[in-house]
TILUM-385863 format. One record per residue (C-alpha): x, y, z; residue in three letters; residue number from 0; chain. Coordinates in nm, 2 decimals, always signed. Example, Ala and Ser with C-alpha at 12.3 -4.5 7.8 and 13.67 -1.06 7.14 Angstrom:
% TILUM-385863
X; Y; Z; rest; nr; kette
+1.23; -0.45; +0.78; ala; 0; A
+1.37; -0.11; +0.71; ser; 1; A
//
This chain:
% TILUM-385863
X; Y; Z; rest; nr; kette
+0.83; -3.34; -0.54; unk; 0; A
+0.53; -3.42; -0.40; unk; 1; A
+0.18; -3.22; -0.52; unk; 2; A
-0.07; -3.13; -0.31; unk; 3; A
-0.40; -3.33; -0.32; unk; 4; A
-0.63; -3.11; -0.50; unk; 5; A
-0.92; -3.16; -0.26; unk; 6; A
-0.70; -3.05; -0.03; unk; 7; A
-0.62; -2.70; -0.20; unk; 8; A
-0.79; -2.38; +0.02; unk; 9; A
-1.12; -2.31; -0.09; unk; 10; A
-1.25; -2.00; +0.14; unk; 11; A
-1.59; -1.83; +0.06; unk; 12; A
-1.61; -1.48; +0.08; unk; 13; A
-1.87; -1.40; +0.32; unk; 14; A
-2.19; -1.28; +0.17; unk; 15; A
-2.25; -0.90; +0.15; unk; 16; A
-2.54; -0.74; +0.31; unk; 17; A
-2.56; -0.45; +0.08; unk; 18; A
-2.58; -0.39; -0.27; unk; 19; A
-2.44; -0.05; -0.23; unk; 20; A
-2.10; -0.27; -0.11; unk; 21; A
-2.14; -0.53; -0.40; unk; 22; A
-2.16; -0.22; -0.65; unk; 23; A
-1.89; -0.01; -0.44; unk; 24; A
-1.60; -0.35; -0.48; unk; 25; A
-1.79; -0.38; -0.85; unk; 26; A
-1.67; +0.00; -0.96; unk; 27; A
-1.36; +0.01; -0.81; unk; 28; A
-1.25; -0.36; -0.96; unk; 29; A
-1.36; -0.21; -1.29; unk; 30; A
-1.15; +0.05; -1.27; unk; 31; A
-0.87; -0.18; -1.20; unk; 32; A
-0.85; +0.01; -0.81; unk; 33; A
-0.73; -0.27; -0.59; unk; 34; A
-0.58; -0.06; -0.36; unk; 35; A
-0.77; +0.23; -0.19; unk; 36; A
-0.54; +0.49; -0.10; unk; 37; A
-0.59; +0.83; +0.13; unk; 38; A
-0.55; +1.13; +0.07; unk; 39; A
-0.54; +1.44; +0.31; unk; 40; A
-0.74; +1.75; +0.31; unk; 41; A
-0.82; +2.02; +0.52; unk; 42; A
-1.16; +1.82; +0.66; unk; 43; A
-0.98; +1.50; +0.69; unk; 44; A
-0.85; +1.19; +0.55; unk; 45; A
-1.00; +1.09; +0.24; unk; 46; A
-1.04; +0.78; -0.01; unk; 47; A
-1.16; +0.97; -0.35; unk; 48; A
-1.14; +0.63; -0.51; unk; 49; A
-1.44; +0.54; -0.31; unk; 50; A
-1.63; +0.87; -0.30; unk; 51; A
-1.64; +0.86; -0.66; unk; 52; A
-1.79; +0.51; -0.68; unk; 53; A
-2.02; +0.59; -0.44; unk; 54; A
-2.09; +0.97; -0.54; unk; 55; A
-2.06; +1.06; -0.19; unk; 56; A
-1.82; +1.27; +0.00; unk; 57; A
-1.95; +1.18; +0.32; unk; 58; A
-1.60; +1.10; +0.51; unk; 59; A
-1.86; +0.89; +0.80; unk; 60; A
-2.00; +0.72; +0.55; unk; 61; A
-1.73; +0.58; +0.36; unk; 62; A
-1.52; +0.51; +0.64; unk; 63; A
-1.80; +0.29; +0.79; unk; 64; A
-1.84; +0.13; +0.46; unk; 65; A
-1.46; +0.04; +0.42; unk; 66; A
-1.44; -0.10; +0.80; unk; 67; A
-1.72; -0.28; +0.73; unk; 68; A
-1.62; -0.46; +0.45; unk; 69; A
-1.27; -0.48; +0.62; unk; 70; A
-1.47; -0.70; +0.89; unk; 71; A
-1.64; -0.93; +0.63; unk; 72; A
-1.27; -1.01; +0.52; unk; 73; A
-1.37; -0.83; +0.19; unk; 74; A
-1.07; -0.59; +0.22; unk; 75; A
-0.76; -0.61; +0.41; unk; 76; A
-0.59; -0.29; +0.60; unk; 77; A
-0.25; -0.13; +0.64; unk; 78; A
-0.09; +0.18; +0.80; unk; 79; A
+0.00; +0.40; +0.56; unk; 80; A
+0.10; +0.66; +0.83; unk; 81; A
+0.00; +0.83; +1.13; unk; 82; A
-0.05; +1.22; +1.18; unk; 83; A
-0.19; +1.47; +1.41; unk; 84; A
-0.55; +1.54; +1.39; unk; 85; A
-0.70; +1.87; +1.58; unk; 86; A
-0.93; +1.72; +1.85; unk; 87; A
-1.16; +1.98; +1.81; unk; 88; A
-1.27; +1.95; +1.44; unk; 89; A
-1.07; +1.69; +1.29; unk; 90; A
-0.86; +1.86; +1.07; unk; 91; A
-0.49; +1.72; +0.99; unk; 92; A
-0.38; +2.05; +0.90; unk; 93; A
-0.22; +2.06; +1.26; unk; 94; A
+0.16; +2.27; +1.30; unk; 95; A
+0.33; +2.29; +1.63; unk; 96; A
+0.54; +2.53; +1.82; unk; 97; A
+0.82; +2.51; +2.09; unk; 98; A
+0.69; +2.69; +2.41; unk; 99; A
+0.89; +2.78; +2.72; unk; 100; A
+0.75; +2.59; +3.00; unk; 101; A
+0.80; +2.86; +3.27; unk; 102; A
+0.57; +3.16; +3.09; unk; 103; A
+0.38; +2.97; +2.77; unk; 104; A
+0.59; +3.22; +2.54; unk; 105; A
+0.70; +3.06; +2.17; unk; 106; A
+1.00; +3.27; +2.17; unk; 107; A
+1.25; +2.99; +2.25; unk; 108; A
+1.57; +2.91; +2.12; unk; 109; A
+1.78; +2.60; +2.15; unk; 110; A
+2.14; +2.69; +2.17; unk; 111; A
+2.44; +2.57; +2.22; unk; 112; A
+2.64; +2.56; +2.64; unk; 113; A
+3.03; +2.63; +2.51; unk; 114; A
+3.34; +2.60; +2.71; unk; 115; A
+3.68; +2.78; +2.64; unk; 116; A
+3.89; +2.51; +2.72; unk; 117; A
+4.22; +2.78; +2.80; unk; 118; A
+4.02; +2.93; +3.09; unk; 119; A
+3.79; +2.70; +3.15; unk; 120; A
+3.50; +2.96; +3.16; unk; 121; A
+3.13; +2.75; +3.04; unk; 122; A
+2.84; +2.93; +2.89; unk; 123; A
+2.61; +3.03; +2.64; unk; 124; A
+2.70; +3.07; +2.29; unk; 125; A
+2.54; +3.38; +2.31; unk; 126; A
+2.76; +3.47; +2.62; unk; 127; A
+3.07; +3.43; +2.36; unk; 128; A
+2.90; +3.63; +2.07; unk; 129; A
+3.07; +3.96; +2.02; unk; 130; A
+3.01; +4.15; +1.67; unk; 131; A
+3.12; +3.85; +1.40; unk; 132; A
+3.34; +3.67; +1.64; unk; 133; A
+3.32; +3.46; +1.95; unk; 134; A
+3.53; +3.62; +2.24; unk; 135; A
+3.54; +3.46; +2.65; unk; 136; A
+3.37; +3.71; +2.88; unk; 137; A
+3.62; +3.59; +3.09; unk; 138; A
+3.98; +3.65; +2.96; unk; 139; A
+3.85; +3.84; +2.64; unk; 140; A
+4.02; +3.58; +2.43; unk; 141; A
+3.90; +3.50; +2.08; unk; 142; A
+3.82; +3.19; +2.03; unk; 143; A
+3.79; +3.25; +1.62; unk; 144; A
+4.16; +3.37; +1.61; unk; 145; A
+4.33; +3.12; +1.84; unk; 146; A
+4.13; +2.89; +1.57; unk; 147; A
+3.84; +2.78; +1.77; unk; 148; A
+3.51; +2.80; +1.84; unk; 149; A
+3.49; +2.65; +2.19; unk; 150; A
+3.41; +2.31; +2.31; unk; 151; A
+3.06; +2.21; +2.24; unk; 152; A
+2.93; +2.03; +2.65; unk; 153; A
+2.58; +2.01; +2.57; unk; 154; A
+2.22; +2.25; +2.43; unk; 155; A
+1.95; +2.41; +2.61; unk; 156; A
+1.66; +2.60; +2.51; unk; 157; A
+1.61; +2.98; +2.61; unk; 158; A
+1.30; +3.17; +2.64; unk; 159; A
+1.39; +3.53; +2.50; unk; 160; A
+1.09; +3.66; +2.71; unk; 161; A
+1.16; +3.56; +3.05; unk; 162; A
+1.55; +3.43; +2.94; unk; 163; A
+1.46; +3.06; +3.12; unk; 164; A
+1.68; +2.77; +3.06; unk; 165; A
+1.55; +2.43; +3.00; unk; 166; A
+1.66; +2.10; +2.85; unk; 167; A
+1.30; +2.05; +2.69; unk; 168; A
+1.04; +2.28; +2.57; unk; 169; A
+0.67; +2.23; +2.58; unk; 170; A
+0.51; +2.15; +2.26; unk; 171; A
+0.15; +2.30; +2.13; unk; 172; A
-0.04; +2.25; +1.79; unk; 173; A
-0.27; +2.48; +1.62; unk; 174; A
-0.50; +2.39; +1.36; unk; 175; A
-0.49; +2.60; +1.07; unk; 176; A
-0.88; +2.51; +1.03; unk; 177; A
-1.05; +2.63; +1.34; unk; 178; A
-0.73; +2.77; +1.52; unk; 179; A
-0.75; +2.56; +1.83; unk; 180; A
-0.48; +2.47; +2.05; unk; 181; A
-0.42; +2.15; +2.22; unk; 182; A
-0.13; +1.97; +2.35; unk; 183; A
-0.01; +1.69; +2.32; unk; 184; A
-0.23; +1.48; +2.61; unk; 185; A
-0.54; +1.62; +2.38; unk; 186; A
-0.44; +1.60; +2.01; unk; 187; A
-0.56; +1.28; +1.83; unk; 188; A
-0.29; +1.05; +1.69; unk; 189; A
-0.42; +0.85; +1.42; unk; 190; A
-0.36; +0.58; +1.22; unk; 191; A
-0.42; +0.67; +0.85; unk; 192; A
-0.52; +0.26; +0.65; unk; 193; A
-0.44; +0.20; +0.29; unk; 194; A
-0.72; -0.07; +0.18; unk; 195; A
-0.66; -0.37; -0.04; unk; 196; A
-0.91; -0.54; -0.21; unk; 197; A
-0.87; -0.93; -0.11; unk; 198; A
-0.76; -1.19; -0.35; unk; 199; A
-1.10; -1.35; -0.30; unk; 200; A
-1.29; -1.04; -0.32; unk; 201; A
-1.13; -0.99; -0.64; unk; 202; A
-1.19; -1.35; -0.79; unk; 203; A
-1.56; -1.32; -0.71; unk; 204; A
-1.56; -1.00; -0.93; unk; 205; A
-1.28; -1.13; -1.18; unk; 206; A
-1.48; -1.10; -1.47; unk; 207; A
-1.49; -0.68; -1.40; unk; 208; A
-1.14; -0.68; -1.40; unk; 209; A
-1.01; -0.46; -1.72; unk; 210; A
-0.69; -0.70; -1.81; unk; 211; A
-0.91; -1.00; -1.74; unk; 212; A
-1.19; -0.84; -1.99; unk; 213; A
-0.96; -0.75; -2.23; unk; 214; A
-0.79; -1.16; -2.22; unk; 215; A
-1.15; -1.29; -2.29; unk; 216; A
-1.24; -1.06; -2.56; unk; 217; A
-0.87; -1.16; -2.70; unk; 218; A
-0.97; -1.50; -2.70; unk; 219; A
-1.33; -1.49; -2.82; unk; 220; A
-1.20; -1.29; -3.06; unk; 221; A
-0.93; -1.59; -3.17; unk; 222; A
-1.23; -1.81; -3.17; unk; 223; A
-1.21; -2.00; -2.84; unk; 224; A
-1.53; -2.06; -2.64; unk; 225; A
-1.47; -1.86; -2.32; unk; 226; A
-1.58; -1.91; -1.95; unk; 227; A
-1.54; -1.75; -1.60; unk; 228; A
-1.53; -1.90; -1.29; unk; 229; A
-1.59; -2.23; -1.47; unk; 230; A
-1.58; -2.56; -1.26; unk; 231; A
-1.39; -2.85; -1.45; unk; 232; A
-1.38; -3.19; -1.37; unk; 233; A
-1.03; -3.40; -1.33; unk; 234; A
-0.94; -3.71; -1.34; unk; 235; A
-0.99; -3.78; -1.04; unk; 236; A
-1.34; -3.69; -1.01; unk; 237; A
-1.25; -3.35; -0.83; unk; 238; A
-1.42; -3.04; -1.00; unk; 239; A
-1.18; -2.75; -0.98; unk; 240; A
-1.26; -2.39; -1.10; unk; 241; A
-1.02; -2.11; -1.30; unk; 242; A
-1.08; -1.83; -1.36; unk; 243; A
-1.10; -1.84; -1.70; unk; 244; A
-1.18; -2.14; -1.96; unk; 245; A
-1.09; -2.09; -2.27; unk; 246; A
-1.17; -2.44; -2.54; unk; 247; A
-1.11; -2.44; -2.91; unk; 248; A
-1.11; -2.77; -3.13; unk; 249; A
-0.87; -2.97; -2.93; unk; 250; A
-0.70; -2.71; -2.69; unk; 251; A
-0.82; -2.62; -2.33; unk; 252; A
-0.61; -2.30; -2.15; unk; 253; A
-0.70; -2.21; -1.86; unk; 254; A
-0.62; -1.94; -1.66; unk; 255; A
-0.59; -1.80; -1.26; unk; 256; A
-0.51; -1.47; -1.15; unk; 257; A
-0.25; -1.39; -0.81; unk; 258; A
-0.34; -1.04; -0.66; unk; 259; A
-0.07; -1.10; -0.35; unk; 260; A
+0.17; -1.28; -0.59; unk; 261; A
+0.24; -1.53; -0.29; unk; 262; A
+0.29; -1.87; -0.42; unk; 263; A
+0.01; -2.07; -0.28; unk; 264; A
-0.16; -1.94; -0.54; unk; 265; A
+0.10; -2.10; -0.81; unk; 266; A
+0.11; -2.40; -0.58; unk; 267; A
-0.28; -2.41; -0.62; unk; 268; A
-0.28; -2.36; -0.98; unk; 269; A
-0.03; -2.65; -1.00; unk; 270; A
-0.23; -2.94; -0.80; unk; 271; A
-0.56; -2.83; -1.06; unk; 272; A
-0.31; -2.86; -1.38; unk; 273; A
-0.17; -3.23; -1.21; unk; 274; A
-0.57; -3.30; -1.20; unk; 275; A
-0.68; -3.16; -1.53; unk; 276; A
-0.41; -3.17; -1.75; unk; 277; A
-0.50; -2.87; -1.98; unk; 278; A
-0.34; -2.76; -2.26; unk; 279; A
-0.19; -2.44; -2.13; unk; 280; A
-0.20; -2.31; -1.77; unk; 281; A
-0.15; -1.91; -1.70; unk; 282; A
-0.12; -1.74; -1.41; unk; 283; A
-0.19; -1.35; -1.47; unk; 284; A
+0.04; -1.18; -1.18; unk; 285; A
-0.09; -0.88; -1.05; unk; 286; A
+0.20; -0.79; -0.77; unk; 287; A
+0.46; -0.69; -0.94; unk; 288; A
+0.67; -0.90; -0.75; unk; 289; A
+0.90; -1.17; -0.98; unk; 290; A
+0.88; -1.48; -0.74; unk; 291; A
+0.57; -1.65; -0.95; unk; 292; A
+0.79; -1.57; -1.22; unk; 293; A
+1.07; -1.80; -1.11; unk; 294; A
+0.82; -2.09; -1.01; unk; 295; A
+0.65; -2.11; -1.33; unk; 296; A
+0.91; -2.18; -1.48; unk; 297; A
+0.97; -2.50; -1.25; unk; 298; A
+0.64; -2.58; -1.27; unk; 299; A
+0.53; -2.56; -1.64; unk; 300; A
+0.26; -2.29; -1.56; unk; 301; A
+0.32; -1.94; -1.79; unk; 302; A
+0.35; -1.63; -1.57; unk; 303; A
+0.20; -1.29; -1.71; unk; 304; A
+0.28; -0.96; -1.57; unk; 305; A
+0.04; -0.69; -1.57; unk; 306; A
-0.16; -0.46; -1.39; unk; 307; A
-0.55; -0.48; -1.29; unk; 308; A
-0.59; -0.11; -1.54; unk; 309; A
-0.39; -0.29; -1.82; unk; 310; A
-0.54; -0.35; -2.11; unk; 311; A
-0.37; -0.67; -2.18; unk; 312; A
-0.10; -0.88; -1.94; unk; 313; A
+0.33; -0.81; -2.04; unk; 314; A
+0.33; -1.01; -2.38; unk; 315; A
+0.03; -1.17; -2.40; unk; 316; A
-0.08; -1.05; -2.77; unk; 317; A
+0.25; -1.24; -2.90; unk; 318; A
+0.19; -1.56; -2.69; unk; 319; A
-0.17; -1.56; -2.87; unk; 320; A
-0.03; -1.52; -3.22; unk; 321; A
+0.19; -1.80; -3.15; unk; 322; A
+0.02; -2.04; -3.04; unk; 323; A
+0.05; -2.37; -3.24; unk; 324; A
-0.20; -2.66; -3.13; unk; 325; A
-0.05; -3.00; -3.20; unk; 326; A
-0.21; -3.33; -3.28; unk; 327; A
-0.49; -3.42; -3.11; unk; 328; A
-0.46; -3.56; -2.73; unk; 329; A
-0.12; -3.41; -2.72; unk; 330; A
-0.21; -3.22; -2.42; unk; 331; A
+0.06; -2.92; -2.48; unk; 332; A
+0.13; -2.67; -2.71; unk; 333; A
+0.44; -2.52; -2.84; unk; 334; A
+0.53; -2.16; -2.94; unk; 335; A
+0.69; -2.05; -3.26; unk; 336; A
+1.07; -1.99; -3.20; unk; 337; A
//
């Protein structure tokens, strides 16, 4: 197999923020372990409390400038969650509809069913056939529940009970339960509702706020390794390549990415900086859930932890630490304790 160069691994900056209100906004939420900012919905909108407590605002214009902003600087990355009716007069998504005849605006409608008795051949409306608790043909007074029937179902229509007008489809109008305005469907807004990710970039510039990633390098100072973030080291082939974690004691070097998206470019990364630096231990702490990075590390010699961004430590990791047995010195490895 051949490895990537390492110079030729991806190294995109995040584009500078403006703000520090945005830098502390990403800062907070990372903290909190929130890489996803989900909506909610409420009577004056859609919401992202996630954000509104970071920011101590419940401004829905201002935070939903802020997050498109920092969509456009590539800081987070959107998705549609849903779509829903908002009322076009005040915003609210606390829209219901109603079936209206299209003849005289009335909501009395029903949709029923056009039968036909296939002895006589008569066609109408179910309630045409409707006679106390059975169904009986105007026609020839049979009953279609005794001969074992219920008539031959051709097709439904919708009936206004006001002006008793037959149509195949009804007009539809919602009301806000807010403000009580009407609108139809030409004037009601259809919206997309965005579910916000925070970038795997975004997220390595701030790694060192993450909670499991705080709780790793306490772990390890606490072993007695000398710990750094975001630490450039130098291979051997001249080429300085950063993790985002360092951990050194006596002879042993581990060193440590994390993969937000779990794709594997980012194991692939990691791979071509172990070729190049040939620590002791590489990790990869996997954020996604997903088992794929599992599977490749163990092809490629790198150890996959599982864990989430609120975790206090990653799927194991207190056991691997307790383990860990450094050999003689320049060995390059180190084994676990079987």
């Amino acid at each position: 197999m051949e490895l990537p160069k390492v110079e030729d691994v991806p190294r995109v900056q995040i584009d500078s923020l403006d703000a520090d209100k945005e830098r502390e906004l990403l800062r907070r939420l990372i903290r909190k372990g929130v890489l996803e900012i989900n909506p909610t919905l409420d009577s004056t909108g859609v919401r992202y409390a996630d954000v509104e407590e970071a920011l101590g605002v419940s401004d829905l214009g201002e935070v939903r400038t802020m997050l498109e902003d920092l969509e456009r600087k590539g800081v987070l990355k959107s998705k549609i969650a849903d779509r829903i009716l908002m009322c076009p007069h005040c915003g609210s998504p606390e829209v219901h509809s109603r079936y209206t005849c299209p003849k005289c605006s009335s909501n009395a409608v029903d949709l029923t069913q056009l039968l036909e008795h296939p002895k006589c051949g008569f066609i109408g409306a179910r309630n045409d056939f409707a006679k106390d608790h059975d169904l009986v043909c105007p026609r020839c007074q049979a009953s279609l529940v005794a001969a074992g029937s219920h008539g031959r179902v051709i097709g439904n229509f919708y009936q206004c009970e006001k002006c008793n007008y037959r149509f195949d489809k009804p007009e539809t109008v919602h009301i806000c339960k807010r403000c009580g305005q009407l609108s139809t469907y030409q004037e009601a807004r259809y919206v997309k509702v965005l579910t916000y990710a925070v970038s795997d970039l975004t997220v390595k510039e701030f790694s060192k706020d993450l909670p499991v990633l705080d709780n790793v390098r306490k772990l390890l100072t606490d072993s007695g390794f000398k710990v750094r973030l975001r630490t450039p080291v130098t291979g051997v082939s001249g080429v300085q390549s950063t993790f985002d974690i360092v951990a050194e004691k006596e002879q042993m070097r581990l060193v440590f990415d994390v993969s937000v998206s779990g794709d594997k470019s980012d194991i692939i990364a990691l791979l071509a900086k172990k070729v190049d630096v040939n620590p002791t231990v590489t990790v990869i702490v996997d954020l996604s859930g997903f088992e794929e990075l599992t599977n490749l590390g163990r092809v490629y010699g790198i150890l996959v932890f599982k864990a989430r961004a609120d975790q206090k430590l990653p799927d194991g990791f207190e056991s691997f630490m307790s383990s860990l047995i450094p050999l003689s010195v320049g060995s390059g490895e180190a084994i676990r304790k079987s």
